[in-house]
FITI-704202 format. One record per residue (C-alpha): residue number from 1; x, y, z. Coordinates in Angstrom, 3 decimals, always signed. Each point is the difference from the previous one (the first is absolute). Layout:
N
   i        x        y        z
 NUM        X        Y        Z
...
//
This chain:
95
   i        x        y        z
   1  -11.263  +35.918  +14.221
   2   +0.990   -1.076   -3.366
   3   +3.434   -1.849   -0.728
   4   +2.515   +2.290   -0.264
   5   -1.498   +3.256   +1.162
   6   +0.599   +1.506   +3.052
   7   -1.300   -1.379   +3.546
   8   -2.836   +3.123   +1.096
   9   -0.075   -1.072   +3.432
  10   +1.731   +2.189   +2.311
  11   +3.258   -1.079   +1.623
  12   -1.670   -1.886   +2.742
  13   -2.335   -1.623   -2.159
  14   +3.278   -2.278   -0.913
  15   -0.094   -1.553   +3.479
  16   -3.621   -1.404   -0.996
  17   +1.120   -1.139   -3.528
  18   -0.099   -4.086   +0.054
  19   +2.999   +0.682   -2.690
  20   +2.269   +1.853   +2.299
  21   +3.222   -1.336   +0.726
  22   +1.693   +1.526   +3.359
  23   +3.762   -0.771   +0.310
  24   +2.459   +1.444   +3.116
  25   +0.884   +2.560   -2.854
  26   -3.229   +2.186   +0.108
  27   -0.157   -0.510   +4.057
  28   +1.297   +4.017   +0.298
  29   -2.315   +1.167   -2.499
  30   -2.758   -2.088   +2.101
  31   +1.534   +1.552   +3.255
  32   -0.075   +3.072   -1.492
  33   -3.969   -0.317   -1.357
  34   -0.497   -1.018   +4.132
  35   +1.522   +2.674   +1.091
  36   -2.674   +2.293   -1.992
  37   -2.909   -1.857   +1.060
  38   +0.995   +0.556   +3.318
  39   +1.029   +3.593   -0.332
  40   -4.314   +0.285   -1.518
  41   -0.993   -1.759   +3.029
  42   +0.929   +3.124   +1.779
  43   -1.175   +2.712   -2.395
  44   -3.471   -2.157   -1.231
  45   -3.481   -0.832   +1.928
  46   +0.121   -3.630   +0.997
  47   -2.880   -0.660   -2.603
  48   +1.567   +1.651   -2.614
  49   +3.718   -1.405   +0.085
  50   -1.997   -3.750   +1.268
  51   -1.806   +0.454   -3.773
  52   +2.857   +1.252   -1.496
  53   +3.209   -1.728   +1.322
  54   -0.472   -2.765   +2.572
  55   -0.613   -3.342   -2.209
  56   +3.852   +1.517   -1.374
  57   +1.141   -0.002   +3.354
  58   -1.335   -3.208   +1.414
  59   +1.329   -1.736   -3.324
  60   +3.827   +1.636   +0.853
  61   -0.424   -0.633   +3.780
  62   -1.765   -3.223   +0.596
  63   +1.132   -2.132   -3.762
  64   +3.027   +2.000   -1.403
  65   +2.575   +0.668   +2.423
  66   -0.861   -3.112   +1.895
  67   +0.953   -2.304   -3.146
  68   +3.877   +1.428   +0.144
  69   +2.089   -0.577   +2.836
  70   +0.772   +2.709   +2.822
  71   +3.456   +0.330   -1.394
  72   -1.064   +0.514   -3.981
  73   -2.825   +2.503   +1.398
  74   +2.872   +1.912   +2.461
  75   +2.409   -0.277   -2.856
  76   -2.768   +2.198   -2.466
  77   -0.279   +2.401   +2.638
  78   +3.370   +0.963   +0.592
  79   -0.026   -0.112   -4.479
  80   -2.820   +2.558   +0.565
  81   +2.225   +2.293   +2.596
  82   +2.469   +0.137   -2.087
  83   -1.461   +0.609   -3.455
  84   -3.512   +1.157   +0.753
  85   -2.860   -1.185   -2.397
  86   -2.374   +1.898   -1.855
  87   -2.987   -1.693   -0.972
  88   -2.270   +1.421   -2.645
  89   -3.365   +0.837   +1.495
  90   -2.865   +1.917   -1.975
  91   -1.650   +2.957   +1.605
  92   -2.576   -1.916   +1.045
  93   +1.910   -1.841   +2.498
  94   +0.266   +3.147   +2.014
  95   -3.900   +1.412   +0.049
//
């Protein structure tokens, strides 16, 4: 998009963006965006969430998590029990 202006990607569309910047901060909101995908996998065909969700979850699974320790990643989670996340998603993330 233009300088400025607001990113029109959807939220996952960040984990794609070569300008992202991930810190141990945002880990519960990531944890928290996992947590959805997963909770589609259940509710979706496997084509549909596969087209819709699982280059998402392979980035948070196999490149994400993996580049904190097990500590900083156990250390989000129990941020995310205490104070739960909620991460903006557009209707379209749930058709």
């Amino acid at each position: 998009g233009e300088p400025g202006s607001p990113c029109s990607l959807p939220f996952w569309g960040c984990l794609e963006c070569p300008n992202a910047v991930i810190t141990s901060r945002k880990l519960p909101a990531i944890l928290s965006f996992l947590g959805f995908l997963e909770d589609q996998r259940l509710s979706l065909s496997t084509n549909h969430w596969a087209a819709k969700f699982a280059a998402a979850h392979a980035r948070i699974t196999r490149q994400i998590l993996p580049a904190f320790s097990a500590a900083t990643v156990e250390e989000a989670r129990r941020v995310l029990s205490r104070e739960p996340v909620s991460v903006y998603l557009p209707p379209e993330a749930s058709l």
